[in-house]
PAVEXMAR-947143 format. One record per residue (C-alpha): y, x, z; residue number from 1; residue in one letter. Coordinates in pm, 1 decimal, always signed. Layout:
Y Y X X Z Z pos NUM code A
...
// end
This chain:
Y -2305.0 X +1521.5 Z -1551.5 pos 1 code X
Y -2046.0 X +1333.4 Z -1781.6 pos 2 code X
Y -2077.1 X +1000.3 Z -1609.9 pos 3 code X
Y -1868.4 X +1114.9 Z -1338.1 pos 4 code X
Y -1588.1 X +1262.6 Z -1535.0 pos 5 code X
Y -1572.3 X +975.1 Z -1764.4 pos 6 code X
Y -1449.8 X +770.9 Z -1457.5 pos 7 code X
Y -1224.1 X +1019.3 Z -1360.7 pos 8 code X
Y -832.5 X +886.2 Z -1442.0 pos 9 code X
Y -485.3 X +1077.6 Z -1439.6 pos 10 code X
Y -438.3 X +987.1 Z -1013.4 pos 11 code X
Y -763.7 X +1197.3 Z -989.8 pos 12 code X
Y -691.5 X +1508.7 Z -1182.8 pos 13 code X
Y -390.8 X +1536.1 Z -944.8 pos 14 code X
Y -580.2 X +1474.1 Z -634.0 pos 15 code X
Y -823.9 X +1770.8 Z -772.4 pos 16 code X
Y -554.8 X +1999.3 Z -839.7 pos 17 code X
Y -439.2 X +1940.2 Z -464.6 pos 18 code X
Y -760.4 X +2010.1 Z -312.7 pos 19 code X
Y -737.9 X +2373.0 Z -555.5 pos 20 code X
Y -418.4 X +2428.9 Z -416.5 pos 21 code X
Y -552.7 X +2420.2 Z -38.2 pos 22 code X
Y -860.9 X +2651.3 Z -175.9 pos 23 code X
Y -583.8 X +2895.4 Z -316.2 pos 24 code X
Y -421.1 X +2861.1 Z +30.5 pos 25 code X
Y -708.8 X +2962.4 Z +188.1 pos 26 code X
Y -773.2 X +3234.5 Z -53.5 pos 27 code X
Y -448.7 X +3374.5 Z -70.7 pos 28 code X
Y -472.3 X +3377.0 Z +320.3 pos 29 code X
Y -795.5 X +3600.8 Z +312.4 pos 30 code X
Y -561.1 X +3823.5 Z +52.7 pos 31 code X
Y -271.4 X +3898.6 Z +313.7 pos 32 code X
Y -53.6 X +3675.3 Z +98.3 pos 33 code X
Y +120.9 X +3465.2 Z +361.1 pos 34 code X
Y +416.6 X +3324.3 Z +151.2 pos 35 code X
Y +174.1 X +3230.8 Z -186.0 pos 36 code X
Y -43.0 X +3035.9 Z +120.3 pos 37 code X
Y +222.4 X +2833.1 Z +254.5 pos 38 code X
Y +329.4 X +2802.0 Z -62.3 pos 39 code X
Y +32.6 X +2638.3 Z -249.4 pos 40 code X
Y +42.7 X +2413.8 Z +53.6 pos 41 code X
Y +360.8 X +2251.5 Z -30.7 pos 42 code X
Y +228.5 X +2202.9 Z -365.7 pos 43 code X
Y -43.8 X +2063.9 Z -286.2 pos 44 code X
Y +211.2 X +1803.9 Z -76.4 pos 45 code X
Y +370.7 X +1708.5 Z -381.0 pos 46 code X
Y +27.7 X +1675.6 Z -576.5 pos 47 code X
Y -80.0 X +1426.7 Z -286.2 pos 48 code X
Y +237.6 X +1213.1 Z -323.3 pos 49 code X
Y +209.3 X +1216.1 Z -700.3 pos 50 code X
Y -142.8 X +1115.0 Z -714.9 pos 51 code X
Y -54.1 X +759.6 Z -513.2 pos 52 code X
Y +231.5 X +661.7 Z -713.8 pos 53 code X
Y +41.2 X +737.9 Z -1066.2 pos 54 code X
Y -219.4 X +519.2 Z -853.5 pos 55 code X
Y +49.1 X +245.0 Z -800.8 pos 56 code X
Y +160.5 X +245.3 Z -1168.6 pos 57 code X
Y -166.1 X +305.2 Z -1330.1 pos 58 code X
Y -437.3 X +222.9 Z -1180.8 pos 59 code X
Y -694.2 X +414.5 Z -963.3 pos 60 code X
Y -1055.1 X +498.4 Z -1027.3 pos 61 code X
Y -1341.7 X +359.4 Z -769.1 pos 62 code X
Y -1324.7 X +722.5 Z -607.3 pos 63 code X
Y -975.5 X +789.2 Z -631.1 pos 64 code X
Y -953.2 X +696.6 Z -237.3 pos 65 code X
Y -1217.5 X +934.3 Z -129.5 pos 66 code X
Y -1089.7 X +1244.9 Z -312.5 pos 67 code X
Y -733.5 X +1166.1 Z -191.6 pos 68 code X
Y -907.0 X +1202.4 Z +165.6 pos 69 code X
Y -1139.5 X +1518.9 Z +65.7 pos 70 code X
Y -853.8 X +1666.7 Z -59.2 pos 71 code X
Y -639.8 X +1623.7 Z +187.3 pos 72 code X
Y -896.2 X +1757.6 Z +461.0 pos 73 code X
Y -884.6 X +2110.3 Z +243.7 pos 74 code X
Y -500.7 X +2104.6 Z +180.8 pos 75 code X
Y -344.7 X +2011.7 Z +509.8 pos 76 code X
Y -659.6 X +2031.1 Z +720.0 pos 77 code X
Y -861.5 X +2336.4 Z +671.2 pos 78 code X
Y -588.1 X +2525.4 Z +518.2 pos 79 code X
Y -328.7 X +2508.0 Z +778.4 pos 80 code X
Y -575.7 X +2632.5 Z +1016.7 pos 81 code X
Y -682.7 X +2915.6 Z +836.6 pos 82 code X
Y -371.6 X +2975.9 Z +770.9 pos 83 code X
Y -266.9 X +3037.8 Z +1164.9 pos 84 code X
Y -589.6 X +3177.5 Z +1249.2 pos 85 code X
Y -523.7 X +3436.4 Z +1021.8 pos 86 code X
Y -139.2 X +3501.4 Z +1062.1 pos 87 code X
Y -70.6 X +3417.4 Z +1424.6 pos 88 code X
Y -355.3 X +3583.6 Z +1582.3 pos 89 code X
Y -763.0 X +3540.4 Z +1556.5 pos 90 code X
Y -806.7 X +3526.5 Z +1952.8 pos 91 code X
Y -1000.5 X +3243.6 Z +2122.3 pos 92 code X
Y -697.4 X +3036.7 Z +2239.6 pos 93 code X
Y -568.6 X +3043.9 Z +1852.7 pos 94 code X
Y -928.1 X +2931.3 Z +1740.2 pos 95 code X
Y -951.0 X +2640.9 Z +1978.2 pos 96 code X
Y -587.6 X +2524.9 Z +1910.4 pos 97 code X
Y -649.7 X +2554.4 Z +1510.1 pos 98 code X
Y -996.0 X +2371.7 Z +1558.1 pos 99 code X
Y -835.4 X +2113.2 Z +1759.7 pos 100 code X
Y -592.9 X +2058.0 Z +1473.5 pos 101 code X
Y -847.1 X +2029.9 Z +1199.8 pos 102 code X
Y -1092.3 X +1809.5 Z +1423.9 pos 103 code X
Y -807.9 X +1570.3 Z +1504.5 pos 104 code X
Y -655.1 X +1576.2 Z +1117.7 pos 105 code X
Y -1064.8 X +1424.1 Z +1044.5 pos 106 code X
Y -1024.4 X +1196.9 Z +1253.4 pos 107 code X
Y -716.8 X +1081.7 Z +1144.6 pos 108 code X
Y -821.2 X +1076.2 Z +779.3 pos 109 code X
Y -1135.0 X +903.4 Z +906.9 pos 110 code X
Y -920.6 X +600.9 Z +1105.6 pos 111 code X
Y -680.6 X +604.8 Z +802.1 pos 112 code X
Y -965.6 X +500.8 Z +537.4 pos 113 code X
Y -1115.8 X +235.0 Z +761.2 pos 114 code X
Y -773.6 X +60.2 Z +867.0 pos 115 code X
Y -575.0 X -270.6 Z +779.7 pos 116 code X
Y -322.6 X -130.7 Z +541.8 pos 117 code X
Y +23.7 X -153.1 Z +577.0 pos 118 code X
Y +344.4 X -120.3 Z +358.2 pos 119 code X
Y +568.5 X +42.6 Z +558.4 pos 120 code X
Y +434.2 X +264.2 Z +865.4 pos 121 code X
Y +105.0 X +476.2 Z +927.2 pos 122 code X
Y -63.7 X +514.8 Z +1251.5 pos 123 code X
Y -13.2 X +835.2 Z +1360.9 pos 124 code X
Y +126.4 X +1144.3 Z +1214.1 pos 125 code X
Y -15.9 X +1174.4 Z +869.5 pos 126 code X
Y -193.2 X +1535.4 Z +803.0 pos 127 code X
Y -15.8 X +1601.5 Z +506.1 pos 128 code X
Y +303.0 X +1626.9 Z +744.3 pos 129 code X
Y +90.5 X +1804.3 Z +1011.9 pos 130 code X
Y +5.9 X +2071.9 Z +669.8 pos 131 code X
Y +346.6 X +2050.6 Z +570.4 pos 132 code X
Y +499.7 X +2182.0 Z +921.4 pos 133 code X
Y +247.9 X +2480.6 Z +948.5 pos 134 code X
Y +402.9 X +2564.6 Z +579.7 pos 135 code X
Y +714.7 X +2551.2 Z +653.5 pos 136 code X
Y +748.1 X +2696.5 Z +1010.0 pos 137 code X
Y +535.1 X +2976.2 Z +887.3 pos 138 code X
Y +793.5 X +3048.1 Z +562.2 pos 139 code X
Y +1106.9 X +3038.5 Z +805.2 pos 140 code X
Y +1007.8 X +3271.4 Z +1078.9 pos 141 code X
Y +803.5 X +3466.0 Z +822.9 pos 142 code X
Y +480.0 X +3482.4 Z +1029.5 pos 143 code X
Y +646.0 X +3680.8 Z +1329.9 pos 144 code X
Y +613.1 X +3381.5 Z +1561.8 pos 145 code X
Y +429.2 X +3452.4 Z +1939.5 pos 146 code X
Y +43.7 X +3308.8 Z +1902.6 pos 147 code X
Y +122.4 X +3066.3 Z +2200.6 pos 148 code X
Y +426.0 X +2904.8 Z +1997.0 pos 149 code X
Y +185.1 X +2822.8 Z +1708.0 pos 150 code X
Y -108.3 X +2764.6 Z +1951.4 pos 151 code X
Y +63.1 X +2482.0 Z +2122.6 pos 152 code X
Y +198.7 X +2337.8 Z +1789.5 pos 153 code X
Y -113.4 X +2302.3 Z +1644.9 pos 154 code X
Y -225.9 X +2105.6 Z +1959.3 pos 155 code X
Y +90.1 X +1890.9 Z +1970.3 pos 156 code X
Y +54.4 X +1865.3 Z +1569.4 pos 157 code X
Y -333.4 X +1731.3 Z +1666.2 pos 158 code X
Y -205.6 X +1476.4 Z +1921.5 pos 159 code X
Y +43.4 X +1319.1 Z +1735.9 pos 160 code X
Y -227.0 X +1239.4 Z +1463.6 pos 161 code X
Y -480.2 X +1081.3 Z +1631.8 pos 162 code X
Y -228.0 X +912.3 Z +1806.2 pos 163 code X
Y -93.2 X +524.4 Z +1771.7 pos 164 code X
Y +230.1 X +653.8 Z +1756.3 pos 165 code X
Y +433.2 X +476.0 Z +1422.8 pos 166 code X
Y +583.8 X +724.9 Z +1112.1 pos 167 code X
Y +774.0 X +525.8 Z +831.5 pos 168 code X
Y +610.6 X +514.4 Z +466.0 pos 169 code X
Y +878.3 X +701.9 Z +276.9 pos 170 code X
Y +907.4 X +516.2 Z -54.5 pos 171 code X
Y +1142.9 X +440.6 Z -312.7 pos 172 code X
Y +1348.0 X +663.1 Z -537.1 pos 173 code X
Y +1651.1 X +739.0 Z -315.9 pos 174 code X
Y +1444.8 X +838.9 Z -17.9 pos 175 code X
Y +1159.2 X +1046.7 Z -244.9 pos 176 code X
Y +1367.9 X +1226.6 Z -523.1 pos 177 code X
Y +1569.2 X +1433.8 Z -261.7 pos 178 code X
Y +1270.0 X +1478.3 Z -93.5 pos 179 code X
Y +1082.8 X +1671.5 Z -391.9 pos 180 code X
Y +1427.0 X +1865.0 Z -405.9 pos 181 code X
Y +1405.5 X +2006.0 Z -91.2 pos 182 code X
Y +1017.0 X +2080.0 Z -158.5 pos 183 code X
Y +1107.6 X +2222.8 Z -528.4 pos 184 code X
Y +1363.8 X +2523.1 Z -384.1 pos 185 code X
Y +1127.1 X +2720.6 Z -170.1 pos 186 code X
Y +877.5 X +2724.0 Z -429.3 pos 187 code X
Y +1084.4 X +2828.2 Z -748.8 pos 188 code X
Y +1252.0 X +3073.8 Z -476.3 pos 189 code X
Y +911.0 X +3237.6 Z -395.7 pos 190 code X
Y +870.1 X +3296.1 Z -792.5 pos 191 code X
Y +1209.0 X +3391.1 Z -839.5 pos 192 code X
Y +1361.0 X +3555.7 Z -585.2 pos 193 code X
Y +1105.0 X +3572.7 Z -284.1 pos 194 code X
Y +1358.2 X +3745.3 Z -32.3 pos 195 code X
Y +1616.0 X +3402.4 Z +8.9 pos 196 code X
Y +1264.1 X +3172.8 Z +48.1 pos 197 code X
Y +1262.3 X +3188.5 Z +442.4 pos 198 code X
Y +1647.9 X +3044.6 Z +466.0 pos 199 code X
Y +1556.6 X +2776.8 Z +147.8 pos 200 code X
Y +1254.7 X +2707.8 Z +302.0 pos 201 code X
Y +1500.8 X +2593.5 Z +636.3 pos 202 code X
Y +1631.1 X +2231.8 Z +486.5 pos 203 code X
Y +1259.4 X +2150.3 Z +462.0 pos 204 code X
Y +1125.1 X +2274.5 Z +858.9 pos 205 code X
Y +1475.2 X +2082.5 Z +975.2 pos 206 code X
Y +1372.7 X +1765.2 Z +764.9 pos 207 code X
Y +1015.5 X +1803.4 Z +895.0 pos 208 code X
Y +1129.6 X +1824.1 Z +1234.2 pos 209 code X
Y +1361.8 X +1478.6 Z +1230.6 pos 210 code X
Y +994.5 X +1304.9 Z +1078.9 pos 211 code X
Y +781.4 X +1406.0 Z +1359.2 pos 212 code X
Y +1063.7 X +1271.8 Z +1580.7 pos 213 code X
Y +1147.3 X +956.6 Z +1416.0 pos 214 code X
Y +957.9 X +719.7 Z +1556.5 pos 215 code X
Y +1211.7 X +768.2 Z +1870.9 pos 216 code X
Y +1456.5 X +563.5 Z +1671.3 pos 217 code X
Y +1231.0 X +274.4 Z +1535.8 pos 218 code X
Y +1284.1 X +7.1 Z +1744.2 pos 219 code X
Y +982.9 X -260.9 Z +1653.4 pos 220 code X
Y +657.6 X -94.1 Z +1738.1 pos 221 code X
Y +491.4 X -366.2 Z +1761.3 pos 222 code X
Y +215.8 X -504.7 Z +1545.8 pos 223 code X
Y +193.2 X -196.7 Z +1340.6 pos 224 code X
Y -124.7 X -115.5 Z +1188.7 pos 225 code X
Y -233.1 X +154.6 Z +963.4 pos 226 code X
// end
């Protein structure tokens, strides 16, 4: 039972405590706690981009790769679509939208693993940004959306990742610091003072929004590979 801990490193632990924070999603989901859900989920977003750059700086472990992509099928995967099952309406429509989303988020984690790597674009919408839009749509408009409006995001959220369609790597201090900002506010607003966290959570749907759209504005598509 050891062996397998011993090879655990730092990138790992992080990964782990991003595939607990999708499990608490889900949990806290099941509880009627819609906020704490979405909440956990953006955590878990800033576990996932913490894990890579401890990676970066020092050094993975032979599984660190796979649990990155387990964890990332609970967190912005099954969670998500829980999440709107539970929220926006358990009717069949909602259940074939939300299965659509996690089937295609696989898949996309599945392409993503086998792929040429490359620096500066993935292939398709990442799921963590598929996770991170249920999150924050759901915080703004405080679960009172119609079904159909999440229905047919979940579906365009599921198209857009198994697509070929480009989205910029965002790296670098300048472009990641604000970034975990904008994260940072809805969360310490949900422990703090939970009746602002729908307008904090806004900077973060807007910011969401302009990703999923960006590709519009990159100009050399070609010869992009995940």
């Amino acid at each position: 039972m050891s062996g397998i801990f011993d090879t655990l490193k730092l990138p790992d632990v992080v990964t782990l405590l991003n595939a607990l924070c999708g499990f608490g999603a889900i949990v806290a989901t099941q509880n009627g706690m819609l906020q704490l859900s979405c909440i956990l989920i953006l955590i878990a977003a800033i576990a996932d981009g913490l894990d890579g750059t401890l990676a970066r700086y020092a050094g993975g472990s032979e599984i660190g790769g796979a649990l990155d992509s387990l964890s990332d099928v609970i967190s912005f995967g099954v969670a998500p679509a829980i999440i709107i099952n539970g929220y926006i309406g358990n009717k069949y429509f909602t259940l074939i939208a939300v299965c659509f989303y996690l089937l295609c988020g696989i898949l996309r984690l599945a392409r993503f693993s086998t792929s040429k790597y490359d620096n500066n674009f993935f292939k398709g919408l990442p799921i963590t940004a598929g996770g991170i839009t249920v999150a924050a749509v759901l915080l703004v408009s405080k679960g009172q959306l119609q079904p159909i409006t999440m229905e047919v995001a979940s579906i365009i959220l599921g198209f857009l990742m198994v697509s070929s369609i480009p989205y910029m790597k965002v790296r670098g201090k300048e472009k990641t610091l604000p970034l975990t900002i904008i994260f940072v506010i809805p969360i310490l607003s949900y422990f703090l003072q939970k009746d602002y966290i729908s307008a904090l959570a806004s900077p973060l749907l807007l910011i969401m929004m302009l990703y999923i759209i960006s590709p519009i504005f990159i100009k050399n598509k070609e010869n992009i590979h995940e």
